[in-house]
N, C-alpha and C positions, 0 to 999 in steps of 0.2 A: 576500618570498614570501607572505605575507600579503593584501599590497594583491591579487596577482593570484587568491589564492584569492577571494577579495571580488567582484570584478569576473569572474569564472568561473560566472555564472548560466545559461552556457548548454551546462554539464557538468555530471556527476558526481565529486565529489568523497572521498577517501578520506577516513579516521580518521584518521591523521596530518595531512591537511592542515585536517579540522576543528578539529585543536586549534589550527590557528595563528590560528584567528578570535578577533576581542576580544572582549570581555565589558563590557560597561558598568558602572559602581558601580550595586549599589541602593540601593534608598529604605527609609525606615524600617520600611514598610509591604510593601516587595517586595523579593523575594530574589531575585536573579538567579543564576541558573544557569547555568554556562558548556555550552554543548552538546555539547563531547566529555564533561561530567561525567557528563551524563542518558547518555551512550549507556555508558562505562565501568560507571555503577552497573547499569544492564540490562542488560550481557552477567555481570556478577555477578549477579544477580539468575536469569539464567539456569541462571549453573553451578549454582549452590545445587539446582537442579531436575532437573539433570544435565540440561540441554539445551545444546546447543554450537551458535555459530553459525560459518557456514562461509564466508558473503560477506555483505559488507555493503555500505552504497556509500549518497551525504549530497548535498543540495544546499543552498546558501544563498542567502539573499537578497542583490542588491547592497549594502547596509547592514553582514551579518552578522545582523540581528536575527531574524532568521526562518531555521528549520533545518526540513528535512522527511528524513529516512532511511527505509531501508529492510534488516533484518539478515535474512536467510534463514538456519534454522535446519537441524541434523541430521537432522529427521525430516520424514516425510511421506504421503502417501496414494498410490493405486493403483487403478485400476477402482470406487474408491468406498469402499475399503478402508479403513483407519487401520492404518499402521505404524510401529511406537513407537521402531524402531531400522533397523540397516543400512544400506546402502552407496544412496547418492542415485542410482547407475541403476537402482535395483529400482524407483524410484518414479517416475511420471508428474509427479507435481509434490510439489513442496516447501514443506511448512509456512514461512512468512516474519513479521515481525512490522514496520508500519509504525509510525513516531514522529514525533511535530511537537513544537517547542520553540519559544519566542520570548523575548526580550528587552525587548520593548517594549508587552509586554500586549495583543496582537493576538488571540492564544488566547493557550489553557493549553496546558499538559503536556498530550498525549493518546498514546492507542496506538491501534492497529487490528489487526484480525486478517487473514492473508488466506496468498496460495500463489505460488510460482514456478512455471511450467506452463515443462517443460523442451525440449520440441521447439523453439517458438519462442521462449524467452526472455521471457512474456509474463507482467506483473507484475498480478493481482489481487487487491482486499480485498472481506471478504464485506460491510464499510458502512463508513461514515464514522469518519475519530475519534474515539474516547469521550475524553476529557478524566479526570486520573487526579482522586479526590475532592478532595486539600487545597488551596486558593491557595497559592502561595510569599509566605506571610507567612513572618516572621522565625524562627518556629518551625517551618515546613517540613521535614518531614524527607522526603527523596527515596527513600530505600531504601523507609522504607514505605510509599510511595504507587505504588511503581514495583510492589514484593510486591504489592500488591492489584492493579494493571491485568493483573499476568502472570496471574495465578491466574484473572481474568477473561477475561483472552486465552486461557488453554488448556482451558476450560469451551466454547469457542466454535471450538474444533479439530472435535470430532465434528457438533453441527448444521453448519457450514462444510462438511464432506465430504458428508452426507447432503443439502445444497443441492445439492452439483456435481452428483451421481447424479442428480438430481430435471431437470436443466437437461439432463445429458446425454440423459436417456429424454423430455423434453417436445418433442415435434416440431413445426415451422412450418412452416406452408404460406410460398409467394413472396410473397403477399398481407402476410401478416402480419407477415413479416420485412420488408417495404419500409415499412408502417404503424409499426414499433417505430422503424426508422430516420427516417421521416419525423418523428414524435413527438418524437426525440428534437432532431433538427437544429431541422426549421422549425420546429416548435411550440415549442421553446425550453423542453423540459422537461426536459432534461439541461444542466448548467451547463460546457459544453465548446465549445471554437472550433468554429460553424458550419464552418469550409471542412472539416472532416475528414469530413462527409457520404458525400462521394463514394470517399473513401476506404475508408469502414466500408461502405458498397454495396458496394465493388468484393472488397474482402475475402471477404468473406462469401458473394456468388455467384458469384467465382470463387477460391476456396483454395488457398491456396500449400501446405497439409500436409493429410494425408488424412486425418489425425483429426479435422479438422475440416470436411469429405466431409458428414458426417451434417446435416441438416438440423433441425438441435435446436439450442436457447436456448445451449446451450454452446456451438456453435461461433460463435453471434452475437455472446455475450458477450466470444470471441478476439477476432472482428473488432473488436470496439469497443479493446479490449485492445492490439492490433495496431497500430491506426492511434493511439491515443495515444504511442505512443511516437515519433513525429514532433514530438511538443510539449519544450521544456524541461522539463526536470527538476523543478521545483516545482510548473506548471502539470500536469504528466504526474503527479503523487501527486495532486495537489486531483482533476484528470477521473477517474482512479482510485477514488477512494474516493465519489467521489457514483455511479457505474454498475452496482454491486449493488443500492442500494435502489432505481436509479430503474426496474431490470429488474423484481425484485421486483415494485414496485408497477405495473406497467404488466401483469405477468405474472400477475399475483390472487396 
């Protein structure tokens, strides 16, 4: 069971079958961490906050040494709103927290923040993985490096909402939305497979859901969202998480 979780790079993989991945010894100097551990102490890490998560879902590298997940959590927003509780159809989208681990010193431990946009299933972070403060030296304790990334993750729940509002009310002309698109594909300033270009064109001016009708940075930013999800699973968290800042910065 194992080997084919291993060789499953180009699914999504559950909790249970993340723990059937190995773990390699560490070194004197580096503690290795089995990556169902890092996700175990985070969804503890959660309760203690009274956040619950509702779905989660893992990818790994053919190796095992490289994990990327993604837990969606109980709470979430609405029209721009921050709702701390209730029932997930009250809400357009769903607070989520992304996570990388490695075994082989690729990175670090990091988290990210971002949201599940529930019409289409479409996975966003508001930037990149922040890496939690300690190395996994020998003294590593995970509980508390994981308490500091959450704490940092939910400091970054409310700017996160107040960006969507900001994306939903900023409107783009054709021009401007073929220039972000261009930018990002030819000019090679987004770190995502060229061929998805045409993809995130076609999305975008022509929409498959009417929320995304509106001619504003939100519904560009689905498309790009949208058409990521044609990629594997570890390359679909990596395009992910660089397409806030690189909006951001193209956007002022």
């Amino acid at each position: 069971m194992s080997e084919s979780v291993l060789l499953a790079t180009d699914r999504k993989i559950t909790r249970e079958e993340l723990a059937l991945v190995a773990t390699p010894a560490g070194t004197a100097t580096h503690k290795t961490i089995p990556h169902v551990e890092v996700i175990q102490a985070l969804s503890e890490t959660l309760g203690f906050r009274h956040i619950g998560v509702v779905k989660d879902e893992y990818a790994v590298s053919r190796d095992g040494m490289k994990m990327f997940g993604v837990m969606e959590l109980d709470q979430g927003f609405y029209g721009g709103e921050i709702s701390a509780s209730g029932e997930a159809a009250e809400y357009s989208c769903r607070f989520a927290l992304g996570i990388r681990n490695s075994h082989d010193k690729t990175f670090r431990l990091a988290i990210t923040v971002g949201y599940r946009v529930f019409v289409c299933d479409n996975l966003a972070f508001s930037g990149d993985f922040s890496p939690v403060l300690a190395k996994h030296s020998k003294h590593f304790s995970l509980q508390n490096a994981l308490a500091i990334g959450v704490d940092d993750m939910q400091r970054n729940f409310e700017p996160m909402v107040e960006g969507v509002k900001r994306w939903q009310n900023s409107q783009l002309s054709e021009v401007a939305a073929r220039l972000l698109i261009y930018r990002a594909f030819i000019e090679g300033e987004l770190e995502v497979p060229r061929h998805l270009a045409r993809l995130v064109h076609d999305l975008y001016f022509n929409p498959q859901h009417e929320e995304f009708a509106p001619r504003t940075m939100w519904s560009l930013s689905n498309a790009f969202t949208s058409a990521f999800k044609d990629l594997d699973p570890i390359p679909q968290y990596k395009a992910t998480g660089k397409l806030a800042g690189f909006l951001q910065g193209v956007a002022g």
